[in-house]
PDB file with one MODEL, atoms N, CA, C and O in Angstrom:
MODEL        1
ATOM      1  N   UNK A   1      35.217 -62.420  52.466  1.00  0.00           N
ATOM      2  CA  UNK A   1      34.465 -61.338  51.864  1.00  0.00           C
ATOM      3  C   UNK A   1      34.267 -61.650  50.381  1.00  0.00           C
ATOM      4  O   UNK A   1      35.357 -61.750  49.818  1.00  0.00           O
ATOM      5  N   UNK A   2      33.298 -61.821  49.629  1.00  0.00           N
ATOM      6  CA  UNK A   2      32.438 -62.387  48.174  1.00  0.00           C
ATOM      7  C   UNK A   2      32.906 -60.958  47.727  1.00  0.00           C
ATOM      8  O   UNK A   2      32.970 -59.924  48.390  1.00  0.00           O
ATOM      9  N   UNK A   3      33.323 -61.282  45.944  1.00  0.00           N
ATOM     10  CA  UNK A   3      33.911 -60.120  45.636  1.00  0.00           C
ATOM     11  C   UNK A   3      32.534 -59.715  44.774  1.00  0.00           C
ATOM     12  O   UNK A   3      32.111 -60.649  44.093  1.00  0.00           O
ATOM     13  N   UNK A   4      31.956 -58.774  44.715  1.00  0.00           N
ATOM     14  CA  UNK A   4      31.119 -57.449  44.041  1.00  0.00           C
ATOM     15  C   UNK A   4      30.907 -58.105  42.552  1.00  0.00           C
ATOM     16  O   UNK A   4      31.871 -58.198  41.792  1.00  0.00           O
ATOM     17  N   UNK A   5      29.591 -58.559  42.170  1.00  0.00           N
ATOM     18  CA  UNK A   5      29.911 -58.498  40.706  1.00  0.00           C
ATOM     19  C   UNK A   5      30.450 -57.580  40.002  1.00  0.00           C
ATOM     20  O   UNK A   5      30.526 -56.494  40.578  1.00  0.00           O
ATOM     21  N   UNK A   6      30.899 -57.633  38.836  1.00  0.00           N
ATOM     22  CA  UNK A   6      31.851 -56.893  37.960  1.00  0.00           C
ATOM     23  C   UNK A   6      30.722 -55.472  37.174  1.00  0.00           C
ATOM     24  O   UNK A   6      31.146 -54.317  37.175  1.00  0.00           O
ATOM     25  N   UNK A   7      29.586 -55.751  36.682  1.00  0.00           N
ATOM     26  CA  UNK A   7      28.824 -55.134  37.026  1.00  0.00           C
ATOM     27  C   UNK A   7      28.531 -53.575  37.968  1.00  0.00           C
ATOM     28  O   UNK A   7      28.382 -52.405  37.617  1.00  0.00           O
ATOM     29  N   UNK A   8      28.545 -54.341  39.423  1.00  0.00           N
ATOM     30  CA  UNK A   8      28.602 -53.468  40.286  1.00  0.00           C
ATOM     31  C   UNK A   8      29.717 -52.651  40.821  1.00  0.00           C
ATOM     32  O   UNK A   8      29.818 -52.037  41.883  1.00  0.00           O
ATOM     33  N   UNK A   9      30.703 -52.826  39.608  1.00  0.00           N
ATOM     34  CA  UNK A   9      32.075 -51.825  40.219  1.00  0.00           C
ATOM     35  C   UNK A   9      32.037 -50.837  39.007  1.00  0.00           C
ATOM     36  O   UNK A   9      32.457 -49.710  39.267  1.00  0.00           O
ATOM     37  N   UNK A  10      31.584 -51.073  37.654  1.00  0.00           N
ATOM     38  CA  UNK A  10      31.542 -50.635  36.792  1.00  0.00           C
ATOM     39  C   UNK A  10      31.678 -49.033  37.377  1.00  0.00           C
ATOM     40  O   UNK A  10      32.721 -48.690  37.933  1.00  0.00           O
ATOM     41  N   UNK A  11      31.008 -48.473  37.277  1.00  0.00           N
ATOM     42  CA  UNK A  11      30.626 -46.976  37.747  1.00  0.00           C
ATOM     43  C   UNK A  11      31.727 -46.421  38.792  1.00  0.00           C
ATOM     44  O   UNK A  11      32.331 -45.349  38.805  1.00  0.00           O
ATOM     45  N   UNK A  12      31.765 -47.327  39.504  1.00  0.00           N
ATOM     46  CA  UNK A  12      32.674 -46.576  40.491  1.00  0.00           C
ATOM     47  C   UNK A  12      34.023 -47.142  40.272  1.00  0.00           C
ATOM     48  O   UNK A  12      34.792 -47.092  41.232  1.00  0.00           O
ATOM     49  N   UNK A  13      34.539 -47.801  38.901  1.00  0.00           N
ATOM     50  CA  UNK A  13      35.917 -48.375  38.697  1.00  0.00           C
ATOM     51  C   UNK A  13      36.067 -49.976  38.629  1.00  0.00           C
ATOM     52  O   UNK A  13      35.429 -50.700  39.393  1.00  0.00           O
ATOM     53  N   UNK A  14      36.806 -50.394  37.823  1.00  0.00           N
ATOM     54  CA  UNK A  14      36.952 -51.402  38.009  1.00  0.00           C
ATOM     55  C   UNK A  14      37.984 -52.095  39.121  1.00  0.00           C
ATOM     56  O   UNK A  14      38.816 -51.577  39.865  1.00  0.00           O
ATOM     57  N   UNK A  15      37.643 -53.278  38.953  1.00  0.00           N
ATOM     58  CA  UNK A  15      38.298 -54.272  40.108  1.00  0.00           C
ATOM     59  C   UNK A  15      39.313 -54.397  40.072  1.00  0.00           C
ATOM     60  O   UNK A  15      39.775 -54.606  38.951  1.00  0.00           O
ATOM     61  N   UNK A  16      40.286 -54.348  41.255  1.00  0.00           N
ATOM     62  CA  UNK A  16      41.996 -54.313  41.208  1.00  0.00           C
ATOM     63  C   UNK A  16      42.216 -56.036  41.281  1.00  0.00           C
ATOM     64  O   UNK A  16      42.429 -56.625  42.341  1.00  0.00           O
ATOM     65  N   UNK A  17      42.138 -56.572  40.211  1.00  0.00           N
ATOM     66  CA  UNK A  17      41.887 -57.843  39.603  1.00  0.00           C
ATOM     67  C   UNK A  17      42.422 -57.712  38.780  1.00  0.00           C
ATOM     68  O   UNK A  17      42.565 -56.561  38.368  1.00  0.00           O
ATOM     69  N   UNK A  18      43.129 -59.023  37.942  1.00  0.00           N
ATOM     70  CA  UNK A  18      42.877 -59.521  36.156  1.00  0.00           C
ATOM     71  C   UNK A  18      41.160 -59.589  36.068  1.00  0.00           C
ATOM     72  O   UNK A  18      40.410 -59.620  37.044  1.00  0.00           O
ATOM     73  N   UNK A  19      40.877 -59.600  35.065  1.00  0.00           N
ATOM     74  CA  UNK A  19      39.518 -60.107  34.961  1.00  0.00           C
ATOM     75  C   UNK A  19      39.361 -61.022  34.010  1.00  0.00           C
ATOM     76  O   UNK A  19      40.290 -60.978  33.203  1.00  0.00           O
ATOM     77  N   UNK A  20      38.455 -61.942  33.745  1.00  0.00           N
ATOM     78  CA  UNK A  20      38.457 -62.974  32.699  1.00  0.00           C
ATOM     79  C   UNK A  20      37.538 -62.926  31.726  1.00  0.00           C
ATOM     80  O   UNK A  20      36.781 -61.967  31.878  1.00  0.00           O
ATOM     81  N   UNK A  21      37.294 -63.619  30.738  1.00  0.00           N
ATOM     82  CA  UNK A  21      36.328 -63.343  30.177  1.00  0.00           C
ATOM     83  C   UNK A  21      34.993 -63.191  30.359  1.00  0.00           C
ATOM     84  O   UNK A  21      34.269 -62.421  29.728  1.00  0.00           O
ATOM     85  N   UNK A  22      34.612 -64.072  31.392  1.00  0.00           N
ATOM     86  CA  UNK A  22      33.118 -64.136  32.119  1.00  0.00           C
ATOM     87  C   UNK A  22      33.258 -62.381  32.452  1.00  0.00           C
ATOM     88  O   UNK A  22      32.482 -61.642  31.847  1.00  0.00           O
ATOM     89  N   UNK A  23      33.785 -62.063  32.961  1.00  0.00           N
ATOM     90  CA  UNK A  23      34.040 -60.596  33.686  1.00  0.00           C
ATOM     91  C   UNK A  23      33.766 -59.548  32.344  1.00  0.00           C
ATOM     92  O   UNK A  23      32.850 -58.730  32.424  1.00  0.00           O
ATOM     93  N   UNK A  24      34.407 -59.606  31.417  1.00  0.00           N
ATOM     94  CA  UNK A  24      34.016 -58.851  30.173  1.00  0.00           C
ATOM     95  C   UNK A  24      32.929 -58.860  29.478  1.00  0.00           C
ATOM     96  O   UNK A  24      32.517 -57.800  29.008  1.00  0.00           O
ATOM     97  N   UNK A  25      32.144 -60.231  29.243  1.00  0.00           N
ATOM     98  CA  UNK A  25      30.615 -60.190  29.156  1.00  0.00           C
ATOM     99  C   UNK A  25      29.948 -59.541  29.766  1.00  0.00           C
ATOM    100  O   UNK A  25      29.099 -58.769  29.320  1.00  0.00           O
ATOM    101  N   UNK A  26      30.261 -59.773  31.100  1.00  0.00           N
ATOM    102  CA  UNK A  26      29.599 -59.279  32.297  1.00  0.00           C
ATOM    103  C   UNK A  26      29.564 -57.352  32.165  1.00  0.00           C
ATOM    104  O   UNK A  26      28.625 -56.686  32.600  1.00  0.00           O
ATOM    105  N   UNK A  27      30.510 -56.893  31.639  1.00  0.00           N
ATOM    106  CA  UNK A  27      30.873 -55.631  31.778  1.00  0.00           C
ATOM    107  C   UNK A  27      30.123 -55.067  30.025  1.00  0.00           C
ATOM    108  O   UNK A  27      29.311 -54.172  29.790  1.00  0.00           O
ATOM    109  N   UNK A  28      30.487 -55.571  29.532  1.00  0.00           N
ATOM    110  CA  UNK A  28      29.782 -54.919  28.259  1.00  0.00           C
ATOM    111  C   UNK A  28      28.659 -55.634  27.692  1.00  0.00           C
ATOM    112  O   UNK A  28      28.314 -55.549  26.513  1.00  0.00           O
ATOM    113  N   UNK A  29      27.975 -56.508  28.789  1.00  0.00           N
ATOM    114  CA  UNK A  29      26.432 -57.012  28.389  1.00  0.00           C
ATOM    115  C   UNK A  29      26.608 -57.705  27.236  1.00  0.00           C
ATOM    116  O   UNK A  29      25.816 -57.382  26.351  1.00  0.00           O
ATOM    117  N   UNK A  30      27.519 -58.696  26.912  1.00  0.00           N
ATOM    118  CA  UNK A  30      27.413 -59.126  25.463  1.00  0.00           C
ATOM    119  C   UNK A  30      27.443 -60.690  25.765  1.00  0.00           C
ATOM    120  O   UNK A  30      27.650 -60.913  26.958  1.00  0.00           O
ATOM    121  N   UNK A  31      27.302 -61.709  25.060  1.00  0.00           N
ATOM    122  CA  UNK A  31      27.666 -63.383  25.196  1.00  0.00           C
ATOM    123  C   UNK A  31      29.404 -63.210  25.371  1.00  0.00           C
ATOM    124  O   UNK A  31      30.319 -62.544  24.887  1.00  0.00           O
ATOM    125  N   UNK A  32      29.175 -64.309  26.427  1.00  0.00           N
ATOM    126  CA  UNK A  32      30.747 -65.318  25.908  1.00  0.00           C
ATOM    127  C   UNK A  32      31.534 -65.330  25.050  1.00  0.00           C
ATOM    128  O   UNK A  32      32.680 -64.896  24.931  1.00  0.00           O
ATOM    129  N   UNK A  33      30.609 -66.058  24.204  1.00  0.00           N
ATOM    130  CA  UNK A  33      30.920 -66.061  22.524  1.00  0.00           C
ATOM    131  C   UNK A  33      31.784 -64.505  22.022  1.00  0.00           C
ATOM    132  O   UNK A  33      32.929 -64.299  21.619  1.00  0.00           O
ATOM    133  N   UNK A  34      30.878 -63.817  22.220  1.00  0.00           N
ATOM    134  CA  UNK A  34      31.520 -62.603  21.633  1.00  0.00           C
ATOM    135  C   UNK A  34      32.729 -62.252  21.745  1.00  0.00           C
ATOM    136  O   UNK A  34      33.576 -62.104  20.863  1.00  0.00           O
ATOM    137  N   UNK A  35      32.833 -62.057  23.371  1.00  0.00           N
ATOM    138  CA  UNK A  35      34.307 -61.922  23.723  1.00  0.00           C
ATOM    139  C   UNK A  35      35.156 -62.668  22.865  1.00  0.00           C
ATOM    140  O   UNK A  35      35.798 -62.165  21.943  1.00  0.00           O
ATOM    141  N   UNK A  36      35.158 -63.761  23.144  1.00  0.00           N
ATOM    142  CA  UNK A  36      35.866 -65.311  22.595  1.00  0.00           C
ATOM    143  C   UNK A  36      36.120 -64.783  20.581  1.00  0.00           C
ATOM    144  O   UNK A  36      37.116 -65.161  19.964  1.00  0.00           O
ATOM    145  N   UNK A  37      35.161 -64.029  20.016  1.00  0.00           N
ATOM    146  CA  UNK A  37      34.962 -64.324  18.564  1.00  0.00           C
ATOM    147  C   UNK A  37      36.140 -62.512  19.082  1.00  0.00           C
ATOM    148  O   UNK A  37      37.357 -62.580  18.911  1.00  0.00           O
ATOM    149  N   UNK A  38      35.700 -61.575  19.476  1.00  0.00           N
ATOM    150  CA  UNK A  38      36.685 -60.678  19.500  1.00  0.00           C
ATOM    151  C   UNK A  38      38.333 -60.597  19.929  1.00  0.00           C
ATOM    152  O   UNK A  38      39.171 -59.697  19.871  1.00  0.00           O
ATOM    153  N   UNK A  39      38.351 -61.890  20.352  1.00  0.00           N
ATOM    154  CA  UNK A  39      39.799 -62.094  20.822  1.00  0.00           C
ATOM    155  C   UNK A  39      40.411 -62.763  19.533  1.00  0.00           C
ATOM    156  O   UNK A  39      41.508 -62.439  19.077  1.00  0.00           O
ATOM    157  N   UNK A  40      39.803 -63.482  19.129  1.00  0.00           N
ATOM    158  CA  UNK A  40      40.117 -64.115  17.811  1.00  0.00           C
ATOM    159  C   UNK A  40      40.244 -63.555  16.839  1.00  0.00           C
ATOM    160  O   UNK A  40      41.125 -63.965  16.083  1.00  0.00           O
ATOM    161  N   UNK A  41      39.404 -62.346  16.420  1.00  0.00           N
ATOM    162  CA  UNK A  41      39.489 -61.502  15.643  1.00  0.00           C
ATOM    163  C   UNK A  41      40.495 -60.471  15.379  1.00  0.00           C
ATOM    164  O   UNK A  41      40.754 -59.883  14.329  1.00  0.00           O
ATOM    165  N   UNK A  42      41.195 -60.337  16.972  1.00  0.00           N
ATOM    166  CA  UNK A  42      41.795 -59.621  17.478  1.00  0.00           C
ATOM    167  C   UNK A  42      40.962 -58.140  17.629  1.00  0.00           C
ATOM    168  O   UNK A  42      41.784 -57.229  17.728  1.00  0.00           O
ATOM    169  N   UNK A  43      39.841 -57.751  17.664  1.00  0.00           N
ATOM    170  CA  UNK A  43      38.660 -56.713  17.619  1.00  0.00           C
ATOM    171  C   UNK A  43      38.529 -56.341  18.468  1.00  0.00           C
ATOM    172  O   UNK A  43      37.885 -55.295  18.390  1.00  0.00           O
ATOM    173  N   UNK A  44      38.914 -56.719  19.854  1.00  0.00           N
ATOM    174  CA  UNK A  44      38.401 -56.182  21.393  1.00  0.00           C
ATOM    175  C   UNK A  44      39.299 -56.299  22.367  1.00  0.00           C
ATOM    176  O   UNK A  44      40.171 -57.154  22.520  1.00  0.00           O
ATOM    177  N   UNK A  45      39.042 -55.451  22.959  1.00  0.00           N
ATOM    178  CA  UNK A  45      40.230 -55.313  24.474  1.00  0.00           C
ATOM    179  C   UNK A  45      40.970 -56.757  24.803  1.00  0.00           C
ATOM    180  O   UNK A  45      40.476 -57.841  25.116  1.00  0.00           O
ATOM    181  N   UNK A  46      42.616 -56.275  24.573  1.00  0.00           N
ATOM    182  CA  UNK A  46      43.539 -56.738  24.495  1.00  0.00           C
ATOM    183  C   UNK A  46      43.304 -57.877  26.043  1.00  0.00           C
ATOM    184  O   UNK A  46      42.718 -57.657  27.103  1.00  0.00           O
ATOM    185  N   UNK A  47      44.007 -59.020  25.573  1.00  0.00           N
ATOM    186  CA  UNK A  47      44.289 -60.194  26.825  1.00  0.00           C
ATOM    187  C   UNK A  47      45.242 -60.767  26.796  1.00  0.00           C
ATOM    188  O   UNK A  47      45.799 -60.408  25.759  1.00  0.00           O
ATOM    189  N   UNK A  48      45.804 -61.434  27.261  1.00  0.00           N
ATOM    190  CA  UNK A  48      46.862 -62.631  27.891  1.00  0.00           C
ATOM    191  C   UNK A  48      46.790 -63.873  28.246  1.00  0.00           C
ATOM    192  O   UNK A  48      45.956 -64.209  29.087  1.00  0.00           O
ATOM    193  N   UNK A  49      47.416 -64.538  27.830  1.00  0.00           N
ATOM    194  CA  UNK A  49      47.260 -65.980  28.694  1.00  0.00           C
ATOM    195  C   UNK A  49      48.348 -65.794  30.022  1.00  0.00           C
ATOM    196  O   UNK A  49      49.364 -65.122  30.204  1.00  0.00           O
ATOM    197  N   UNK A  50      47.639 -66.668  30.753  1.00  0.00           N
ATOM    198  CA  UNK A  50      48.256 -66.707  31.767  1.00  0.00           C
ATOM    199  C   UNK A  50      47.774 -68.972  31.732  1.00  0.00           C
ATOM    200  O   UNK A  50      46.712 -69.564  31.925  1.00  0.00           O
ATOM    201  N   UNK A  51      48.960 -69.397  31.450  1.00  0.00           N
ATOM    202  CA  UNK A  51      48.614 -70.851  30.927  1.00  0.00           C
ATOM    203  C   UNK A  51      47.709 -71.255  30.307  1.00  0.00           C
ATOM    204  O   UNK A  51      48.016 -71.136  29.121  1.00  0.00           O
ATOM    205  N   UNK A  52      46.789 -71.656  30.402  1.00  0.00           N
ATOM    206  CA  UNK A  52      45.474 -71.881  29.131  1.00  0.00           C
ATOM    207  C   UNK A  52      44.403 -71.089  29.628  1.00  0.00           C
ATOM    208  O   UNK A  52      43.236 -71.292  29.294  1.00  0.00           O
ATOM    209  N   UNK A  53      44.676 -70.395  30.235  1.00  0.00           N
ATOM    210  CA  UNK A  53      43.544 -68.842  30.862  1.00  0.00           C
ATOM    211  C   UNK A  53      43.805 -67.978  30.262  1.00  0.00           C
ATOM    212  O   UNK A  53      45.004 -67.708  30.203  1.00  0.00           O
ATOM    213  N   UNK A  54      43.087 -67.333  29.709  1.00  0.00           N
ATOM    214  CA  UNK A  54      42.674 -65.807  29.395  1.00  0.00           C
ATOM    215  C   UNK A  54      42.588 -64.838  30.360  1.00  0.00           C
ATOM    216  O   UNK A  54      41.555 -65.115  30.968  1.00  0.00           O
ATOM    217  N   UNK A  55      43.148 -63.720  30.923  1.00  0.00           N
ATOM    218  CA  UNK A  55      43.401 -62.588  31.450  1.00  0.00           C
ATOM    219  C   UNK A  55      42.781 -60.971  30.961  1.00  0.00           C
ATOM    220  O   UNK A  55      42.581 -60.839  29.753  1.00  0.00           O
ATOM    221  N   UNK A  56      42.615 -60.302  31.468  1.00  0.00           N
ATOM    222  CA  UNK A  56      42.593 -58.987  30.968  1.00  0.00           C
ATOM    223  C   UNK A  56      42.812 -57.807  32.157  1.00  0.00           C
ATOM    224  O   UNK A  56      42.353 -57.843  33.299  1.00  0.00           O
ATOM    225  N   UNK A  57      43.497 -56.944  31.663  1.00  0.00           N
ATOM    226  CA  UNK A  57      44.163 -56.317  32.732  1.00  0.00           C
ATOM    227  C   UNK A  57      43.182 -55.314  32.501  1.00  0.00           C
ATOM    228  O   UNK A  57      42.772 -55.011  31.380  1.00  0.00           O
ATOM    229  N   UNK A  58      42.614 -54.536  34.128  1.00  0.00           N
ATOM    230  CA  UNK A  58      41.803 -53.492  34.043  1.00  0.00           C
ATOM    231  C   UNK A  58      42.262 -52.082  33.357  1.00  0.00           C
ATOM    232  O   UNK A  58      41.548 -51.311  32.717  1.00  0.00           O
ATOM    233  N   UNK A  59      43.664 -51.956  33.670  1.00  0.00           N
ATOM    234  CA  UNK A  59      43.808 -50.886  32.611  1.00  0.00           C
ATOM    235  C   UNK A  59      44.145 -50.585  31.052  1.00  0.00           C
ATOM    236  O   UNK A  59      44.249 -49.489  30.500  1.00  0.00           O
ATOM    237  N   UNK A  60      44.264 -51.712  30.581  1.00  0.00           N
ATOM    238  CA  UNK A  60      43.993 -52.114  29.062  1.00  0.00           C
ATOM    239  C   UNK A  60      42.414 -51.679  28.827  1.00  0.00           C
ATOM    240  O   UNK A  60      41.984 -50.736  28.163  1.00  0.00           O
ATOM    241  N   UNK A  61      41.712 -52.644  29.567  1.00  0.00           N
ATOM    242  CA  UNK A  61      40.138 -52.500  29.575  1.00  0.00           C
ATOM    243  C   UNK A  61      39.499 -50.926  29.535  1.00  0.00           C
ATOM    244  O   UNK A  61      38.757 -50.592  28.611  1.00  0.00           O
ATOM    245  N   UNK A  62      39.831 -50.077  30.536  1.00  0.00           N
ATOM    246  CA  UNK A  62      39.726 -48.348  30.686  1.00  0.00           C
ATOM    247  C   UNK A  62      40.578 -47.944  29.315  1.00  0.00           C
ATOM    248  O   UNK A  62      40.271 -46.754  29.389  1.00  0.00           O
ATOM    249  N   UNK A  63      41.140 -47.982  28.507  1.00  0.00           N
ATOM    250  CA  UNK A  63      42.390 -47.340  27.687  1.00  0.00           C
ATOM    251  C   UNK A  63      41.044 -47.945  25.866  1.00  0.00           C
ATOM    252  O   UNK A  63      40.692 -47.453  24.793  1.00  0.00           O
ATOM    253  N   UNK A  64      40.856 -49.087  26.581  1.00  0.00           N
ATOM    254  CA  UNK A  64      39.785 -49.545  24.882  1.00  0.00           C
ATOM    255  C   UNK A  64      39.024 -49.195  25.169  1.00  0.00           C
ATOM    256  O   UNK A  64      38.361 -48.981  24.154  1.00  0.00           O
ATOM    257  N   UNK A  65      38.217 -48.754  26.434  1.00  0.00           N
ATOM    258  CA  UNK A  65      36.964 -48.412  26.096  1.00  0.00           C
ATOM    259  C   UNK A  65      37.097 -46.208  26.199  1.00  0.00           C
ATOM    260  O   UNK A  65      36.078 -45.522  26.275  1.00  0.00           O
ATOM    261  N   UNK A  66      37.809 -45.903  26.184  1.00  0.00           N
ATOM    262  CA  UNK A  66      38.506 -44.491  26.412  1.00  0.00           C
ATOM    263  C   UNK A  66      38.644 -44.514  24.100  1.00  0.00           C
ATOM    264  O   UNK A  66      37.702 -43.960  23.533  1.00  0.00           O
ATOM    265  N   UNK A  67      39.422 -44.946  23.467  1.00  0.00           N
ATOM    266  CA  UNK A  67      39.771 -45.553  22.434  1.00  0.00           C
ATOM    267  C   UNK A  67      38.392 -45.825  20.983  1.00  0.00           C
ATOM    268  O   UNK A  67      38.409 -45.537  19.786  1.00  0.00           O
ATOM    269  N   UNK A  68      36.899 -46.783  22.252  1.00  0.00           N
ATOM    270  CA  UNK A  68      36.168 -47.070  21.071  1.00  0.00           C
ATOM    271  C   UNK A  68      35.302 -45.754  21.495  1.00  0.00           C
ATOM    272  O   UNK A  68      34.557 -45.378  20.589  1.00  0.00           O
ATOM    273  N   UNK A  69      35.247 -44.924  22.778  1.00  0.00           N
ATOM    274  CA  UNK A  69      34.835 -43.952  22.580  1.00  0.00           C
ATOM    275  C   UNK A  69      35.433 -42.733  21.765  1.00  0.00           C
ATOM    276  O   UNK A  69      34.800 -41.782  21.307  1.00  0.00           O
ATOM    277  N   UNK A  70      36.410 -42.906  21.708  1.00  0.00           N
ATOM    278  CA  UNK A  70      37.018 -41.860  20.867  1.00  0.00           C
ATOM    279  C   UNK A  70      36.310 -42.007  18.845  1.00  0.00           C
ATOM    280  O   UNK A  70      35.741 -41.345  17.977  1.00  0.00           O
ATOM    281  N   UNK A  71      36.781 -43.084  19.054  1.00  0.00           N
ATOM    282  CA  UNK A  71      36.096 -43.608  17.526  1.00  0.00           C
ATOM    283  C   UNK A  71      35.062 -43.757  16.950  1.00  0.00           C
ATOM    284  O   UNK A  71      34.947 -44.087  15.770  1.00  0.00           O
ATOM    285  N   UNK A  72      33.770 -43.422  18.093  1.00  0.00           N
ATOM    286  CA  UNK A  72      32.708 -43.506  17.835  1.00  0.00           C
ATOM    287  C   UNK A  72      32.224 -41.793  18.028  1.00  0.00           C
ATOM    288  O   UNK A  72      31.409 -41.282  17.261  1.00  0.00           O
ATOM    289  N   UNK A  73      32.934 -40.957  19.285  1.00  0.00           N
ATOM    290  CA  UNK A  73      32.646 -39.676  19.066  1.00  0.00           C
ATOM    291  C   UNK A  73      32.980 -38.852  17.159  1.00  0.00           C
ATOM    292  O   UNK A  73      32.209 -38.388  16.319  1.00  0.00           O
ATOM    293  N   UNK A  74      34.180 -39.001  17.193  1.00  0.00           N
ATOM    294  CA  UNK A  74      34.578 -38.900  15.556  1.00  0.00           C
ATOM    295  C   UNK A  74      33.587 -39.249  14.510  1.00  0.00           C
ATOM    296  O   UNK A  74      33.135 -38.449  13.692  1.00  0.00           O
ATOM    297  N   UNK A  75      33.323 -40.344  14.587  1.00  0.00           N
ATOM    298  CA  UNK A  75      32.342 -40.701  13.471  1.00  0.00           C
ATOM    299  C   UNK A  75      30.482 -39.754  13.186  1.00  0.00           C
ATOM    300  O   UNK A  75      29.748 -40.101  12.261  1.00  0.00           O
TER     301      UNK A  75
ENDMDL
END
C-alpha cells in the first residue's frame, strides 16, 4: 500500500510517521533549502538526527505550527 502524499493528509492529520525534510517542504509549500536554512538557523520546527538523517516528529510539527499561529494571531 503507497503511502498518501504528505500533502494529502494535511487536513485530515498528519502521518503516524517521522517525517523528513522532503515531507516539510511538502507540507508548508516552501524549497528544500528553506527547511535546511531553518534548521540551521534553528527558526523552524524542531528535528533530530537519527544518524546522518534528519527526522521530525509529527507532534512537534502540530505544537509549531499551533505556536507560529499563536504569534502571528498576537501581532
Amino acid at each position: 500500500m503507497a503511502t498518501p502524499p504528505i500533502t494529502d493528509t494535511l487536513r485530515s492529520g498528519l502521518p503516524d510517521r517521522y517525517l523528513t525534510p522532503d515531507d516539510i517542504a511538502d507540507l508548508f509549500e516552501v524549497p528544500l533549502e528553506t527547511v535546511y536554512q531553518w534548521r540551521k538557523k534553528r527558526i523552524g520546527p524542531p528535528g533530530f538526527r537519527i544518524g546522518k538523517y534528519v527526522r521530525y516528529d509529527p507532534a512537534d510539527i502540530r505544537r509549531y505550527v499551533r505556536e507560529r499561529k499563536a504569534v502571528d494571531m498576537a501581532a
